[in-house]
C-alpha positions as CSV (number, residue, x, y, z in Angstrom):
1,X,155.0,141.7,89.8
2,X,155.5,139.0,87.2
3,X,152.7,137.6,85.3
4,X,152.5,134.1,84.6
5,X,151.9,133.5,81.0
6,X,151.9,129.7,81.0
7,X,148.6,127.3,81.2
8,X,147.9,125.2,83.8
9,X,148.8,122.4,82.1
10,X,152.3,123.7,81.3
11,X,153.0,124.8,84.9
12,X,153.1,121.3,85.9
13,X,155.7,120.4,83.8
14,X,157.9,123.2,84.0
15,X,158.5,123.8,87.5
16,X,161.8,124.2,89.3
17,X,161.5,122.2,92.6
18,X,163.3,123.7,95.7
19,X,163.3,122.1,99.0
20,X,164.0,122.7,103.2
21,X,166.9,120.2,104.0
22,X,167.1,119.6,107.8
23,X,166.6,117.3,111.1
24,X,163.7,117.8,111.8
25,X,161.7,119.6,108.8
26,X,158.3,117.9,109.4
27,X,156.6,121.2,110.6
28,X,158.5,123.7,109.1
29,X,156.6,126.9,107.2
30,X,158.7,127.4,104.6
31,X,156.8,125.3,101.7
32,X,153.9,127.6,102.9
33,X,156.2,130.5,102.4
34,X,157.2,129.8,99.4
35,X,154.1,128.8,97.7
36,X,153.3,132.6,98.8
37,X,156.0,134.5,97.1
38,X,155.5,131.9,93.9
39,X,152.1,133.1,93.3
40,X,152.5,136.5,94.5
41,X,155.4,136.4,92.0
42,X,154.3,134.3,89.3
43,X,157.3,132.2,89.6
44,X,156.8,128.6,88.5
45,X,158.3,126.6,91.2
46,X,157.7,123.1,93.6
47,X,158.6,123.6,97.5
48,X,158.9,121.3,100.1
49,X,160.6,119.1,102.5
50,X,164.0,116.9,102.5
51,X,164.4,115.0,105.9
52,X,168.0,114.2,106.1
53,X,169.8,111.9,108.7
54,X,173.2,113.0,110.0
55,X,175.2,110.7,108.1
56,X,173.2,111.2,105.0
57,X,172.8,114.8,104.2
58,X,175.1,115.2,101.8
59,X,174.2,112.3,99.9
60,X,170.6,113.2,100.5
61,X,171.5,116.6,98.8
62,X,173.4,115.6,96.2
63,X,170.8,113.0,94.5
64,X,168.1,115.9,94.9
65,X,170.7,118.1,92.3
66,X,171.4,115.4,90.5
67,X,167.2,114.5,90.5
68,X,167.3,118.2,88.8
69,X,166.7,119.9,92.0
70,X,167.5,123.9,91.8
71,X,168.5,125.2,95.3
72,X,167.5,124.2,99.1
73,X,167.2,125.9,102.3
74,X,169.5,124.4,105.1
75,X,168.0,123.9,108.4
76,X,170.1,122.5,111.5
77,X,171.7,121.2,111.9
78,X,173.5,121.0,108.4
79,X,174.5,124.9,108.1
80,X,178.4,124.4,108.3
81,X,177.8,121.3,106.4
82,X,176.3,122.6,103.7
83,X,178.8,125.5,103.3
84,X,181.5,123.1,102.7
85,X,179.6,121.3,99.9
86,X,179.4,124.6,97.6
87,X,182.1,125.8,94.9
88,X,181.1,129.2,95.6
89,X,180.1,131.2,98.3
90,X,178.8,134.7,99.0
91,X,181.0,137.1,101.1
92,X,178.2,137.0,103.9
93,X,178.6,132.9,103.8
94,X,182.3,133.1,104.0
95,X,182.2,135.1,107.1
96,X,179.9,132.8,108.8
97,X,181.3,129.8,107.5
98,X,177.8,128.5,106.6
99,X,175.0,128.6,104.8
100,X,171.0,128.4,104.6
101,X,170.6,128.6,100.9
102,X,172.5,126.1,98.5
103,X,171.9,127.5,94.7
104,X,172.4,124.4,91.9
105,X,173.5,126.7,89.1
106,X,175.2,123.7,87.1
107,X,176.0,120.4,87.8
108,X,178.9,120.8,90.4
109,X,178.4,124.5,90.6
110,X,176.8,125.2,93.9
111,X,176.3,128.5,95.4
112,X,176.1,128.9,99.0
113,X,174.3,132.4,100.9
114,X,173.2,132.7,104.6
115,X,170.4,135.2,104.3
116,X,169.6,134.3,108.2
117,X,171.1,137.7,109.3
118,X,169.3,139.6,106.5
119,X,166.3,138.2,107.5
120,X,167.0,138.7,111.5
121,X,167.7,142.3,110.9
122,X,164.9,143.2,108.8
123,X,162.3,141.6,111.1
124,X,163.8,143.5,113.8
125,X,164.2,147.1,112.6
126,X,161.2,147.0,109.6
127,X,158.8,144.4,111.4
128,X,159.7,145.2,115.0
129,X,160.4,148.4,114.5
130,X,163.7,148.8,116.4
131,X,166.9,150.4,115.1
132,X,169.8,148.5,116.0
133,X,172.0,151.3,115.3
134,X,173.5,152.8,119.2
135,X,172.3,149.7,121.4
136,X,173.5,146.7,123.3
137,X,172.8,143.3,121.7
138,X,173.3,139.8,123.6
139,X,173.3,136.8,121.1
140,X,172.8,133.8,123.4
141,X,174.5,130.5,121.1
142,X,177.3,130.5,118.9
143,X,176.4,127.7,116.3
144,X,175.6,127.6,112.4
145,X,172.3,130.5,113.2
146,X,173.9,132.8,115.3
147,X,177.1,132.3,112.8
148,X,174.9,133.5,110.0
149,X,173.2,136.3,112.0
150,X,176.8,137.9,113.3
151,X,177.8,139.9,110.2
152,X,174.4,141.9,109.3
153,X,173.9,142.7,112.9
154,X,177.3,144.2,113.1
155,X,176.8,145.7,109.8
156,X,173.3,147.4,111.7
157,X,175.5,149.4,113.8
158,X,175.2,148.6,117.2
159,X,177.4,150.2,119.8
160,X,178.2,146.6,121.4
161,X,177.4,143.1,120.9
162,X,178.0,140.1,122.8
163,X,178.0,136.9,122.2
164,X,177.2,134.2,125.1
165,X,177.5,130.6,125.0
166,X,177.5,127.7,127.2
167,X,181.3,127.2,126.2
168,X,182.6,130.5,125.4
169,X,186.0,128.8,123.1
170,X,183.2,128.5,120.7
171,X,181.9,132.1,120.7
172,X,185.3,133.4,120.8
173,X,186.1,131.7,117.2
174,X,183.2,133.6,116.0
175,X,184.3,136.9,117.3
176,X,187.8,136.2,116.3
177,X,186.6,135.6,113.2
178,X,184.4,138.8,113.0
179,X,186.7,141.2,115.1
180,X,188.0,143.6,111.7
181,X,184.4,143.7,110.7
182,X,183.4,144.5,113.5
183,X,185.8,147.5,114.1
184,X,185.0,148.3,110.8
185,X,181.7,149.0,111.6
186,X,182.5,150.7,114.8
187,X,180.9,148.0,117.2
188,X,182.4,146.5,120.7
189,X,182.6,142.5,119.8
190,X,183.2,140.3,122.6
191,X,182.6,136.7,123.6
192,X,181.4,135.4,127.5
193,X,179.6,132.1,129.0
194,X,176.4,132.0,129.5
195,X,176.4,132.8,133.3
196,X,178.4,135.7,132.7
197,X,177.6,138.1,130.0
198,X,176.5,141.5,131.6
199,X,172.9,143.3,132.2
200,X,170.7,145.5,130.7
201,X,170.7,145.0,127.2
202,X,168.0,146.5,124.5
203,X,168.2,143.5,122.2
204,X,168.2,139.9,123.6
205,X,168.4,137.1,120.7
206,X,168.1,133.4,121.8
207,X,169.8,131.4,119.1
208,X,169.9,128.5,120.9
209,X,168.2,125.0,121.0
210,X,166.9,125.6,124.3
211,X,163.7,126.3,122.9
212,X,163.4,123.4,121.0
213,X,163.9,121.1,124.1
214,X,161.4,123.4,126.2
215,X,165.0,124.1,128.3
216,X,164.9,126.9,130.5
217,X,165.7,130.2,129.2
218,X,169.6,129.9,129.7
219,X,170.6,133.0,130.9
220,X,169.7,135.7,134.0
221,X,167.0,137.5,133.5
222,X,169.1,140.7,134.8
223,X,170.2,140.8,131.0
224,X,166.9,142.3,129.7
225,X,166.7,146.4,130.0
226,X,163.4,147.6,131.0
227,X,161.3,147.3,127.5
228,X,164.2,145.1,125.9
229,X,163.3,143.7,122.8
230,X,163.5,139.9,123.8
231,X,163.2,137.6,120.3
232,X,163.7,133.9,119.9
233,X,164.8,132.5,116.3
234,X,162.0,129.3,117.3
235,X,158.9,130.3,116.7
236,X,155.0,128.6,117.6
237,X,155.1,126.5,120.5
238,X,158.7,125.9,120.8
239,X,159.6,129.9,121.5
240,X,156.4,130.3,123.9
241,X,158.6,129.6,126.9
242,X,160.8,132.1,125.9
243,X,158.4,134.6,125.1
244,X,157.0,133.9,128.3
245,X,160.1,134.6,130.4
246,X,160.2,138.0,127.9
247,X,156.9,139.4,129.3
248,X,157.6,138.2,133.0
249,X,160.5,140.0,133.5
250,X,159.2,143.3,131.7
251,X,160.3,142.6,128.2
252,X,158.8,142.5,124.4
253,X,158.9,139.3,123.4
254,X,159.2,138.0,119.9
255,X,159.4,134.5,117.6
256,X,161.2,133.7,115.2
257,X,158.1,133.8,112.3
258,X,159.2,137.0,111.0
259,X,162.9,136.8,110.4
260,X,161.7,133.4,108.5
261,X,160.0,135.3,106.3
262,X,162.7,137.5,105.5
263,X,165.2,135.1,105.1
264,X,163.3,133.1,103.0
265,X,162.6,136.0,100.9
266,X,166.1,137.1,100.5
267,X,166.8,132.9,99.6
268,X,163.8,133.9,96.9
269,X,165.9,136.6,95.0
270,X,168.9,134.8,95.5
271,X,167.4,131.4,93.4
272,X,164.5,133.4,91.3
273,X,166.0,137.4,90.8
274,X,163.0,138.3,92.3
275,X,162.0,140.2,95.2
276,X,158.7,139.4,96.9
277,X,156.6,141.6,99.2
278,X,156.8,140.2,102.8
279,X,154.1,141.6,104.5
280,X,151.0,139.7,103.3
281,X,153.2,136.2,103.7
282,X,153.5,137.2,107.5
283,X,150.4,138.4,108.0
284,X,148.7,135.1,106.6
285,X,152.2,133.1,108.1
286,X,150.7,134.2,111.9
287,X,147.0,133.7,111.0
288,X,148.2,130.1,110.1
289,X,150.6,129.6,113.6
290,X,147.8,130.9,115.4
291,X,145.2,128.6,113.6
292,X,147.3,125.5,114.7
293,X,148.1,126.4,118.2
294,X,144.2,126.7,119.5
295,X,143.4,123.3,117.8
């Protein structure tokens, strides 16, 4: 852990100020996250939100650079956006085509990452506790979150993955684009509608909006296995419709509040070369969720 040798009074001063940049951002976590890992840490930094309008995110952006502005998180619906907007990308990024983390290293060198796999994949196997490696995965969606997830769950080793969305030309570009990584790492990569995409799998992601518009859950419930692991990339109110439908139909449900926290650790090292522990910010992450939701 670092220690922070600077007074108060200096810390003020010499901050580096990072921000969430999305539609909407009003109640996202992650300036509580961060504020976490930066005194955990001892890194001197600012976090918190940029609400951007669709026409103006990448001015928005651009005068928070030039405002001296070190990185941002991307939110939706500005992933692909964003991804176009740096001068250099990480391999992960490429693959996905966009990014959640934009690094100002200079003016007019950006750096664009998608740690949203990273993050996905660690809730689920060191938070969740369940090896990908061997199982059937369903990824319902097939826009910028599910784009960034793709790659590190192939990389987990599953023995098949598909990906379901309402209009499956979509999905298939992502699979077309993933098809040699995915043989590389062994796994059965297809693309299929919503209505159509098989039963019994151990792993059901929703990477959808449908939880954000308190939609139904948009597909059978015939595609959760008995003790599936069912997990929705919303979290707090917006996923408990989904976590519902999980534990009707014999499933373990689970938000979206962990594979934050990993991802926005992973966005952490990637702007501060620093690696915070990710336990505690949960922990105090779903003692705060919990707070809220029985006010």
């Amino acid at each position: 852990m670092r220690v922070n040798r600077l007074s108060d009074e200096a810390s003020l001063t010499t901050r580096d100020h990072y921000v969430v940049a999305g539609n909407p951002v009003q109640h996202s976590q992650s300036p509580f996250i961060h504020a976490r890992f930066a005194e955990q840490t001892g890194e001197q930094l600012s976090y918190d939100r940029l609400l951007c309008t669709a026409e103006g995110f990448e001015k928005s952006v651009r005068e928070f650079a030039q405002s001296g502005g070190r990185g941002c998180n991307i939110t939706m619906p500005f992933k692909f956006n964003a991804w176009r907007m740096a001068s250099s990308v990480s391999e992960r990024a490429a693959l996905a085509q966009a990014c959640n983390v934009l690094r100002f290293d200079e003016p007019g060198a950006w750096y664009a990452d998608n740690t949203d796999g990273v993050g996905l994949v660690r809730d689920i196997q060191n938070n969740a506790r369940r090896l990908l490696a061997g199982t059937r995965v369903l990824m319902l969606g097939a826009g910028g979150a599910a784009a960034g997830a793709l790659g590190p769950l192939l990389s987990a080793g599953p023995a098949e993955l598909v990906l379901a969305n309402r209009s499956v030309d979509k999905a298939q570009a992502l699979v077309d684009r993933h098809a040699a990584f995915a043989a590389a790492h062994g796994v059965e990569l297809r693309a299929a509608n919503l209505l159509d995409c098989g039963e019994s799998f151990d792993v059901v992601i929703n990477a959808t909006a449908s939880s954000l518009g308190d939609a139904p859950v948009p597909v059978s419930s015939r595609v959760l296995k008995a003790g599936a692991l069912a997990l929705d990339m919303a979290y707090g109110s917006s996923a408990l419709h989904y976590l519902a439908w999980a534990h009707q139909h014999g499933a373990t449900g689970r938000d979206g509040l962990g594979m934050l926290v990993e991802q926005a650790a992973e966005a952490f090292f990637v702007w501060r070369g620093v690696r915070p522990d990710t336990a505690p910010v949960l922990a105090a992450l779903l003692q705060r969720v919990a707070a809220a939701n029985t006010k």
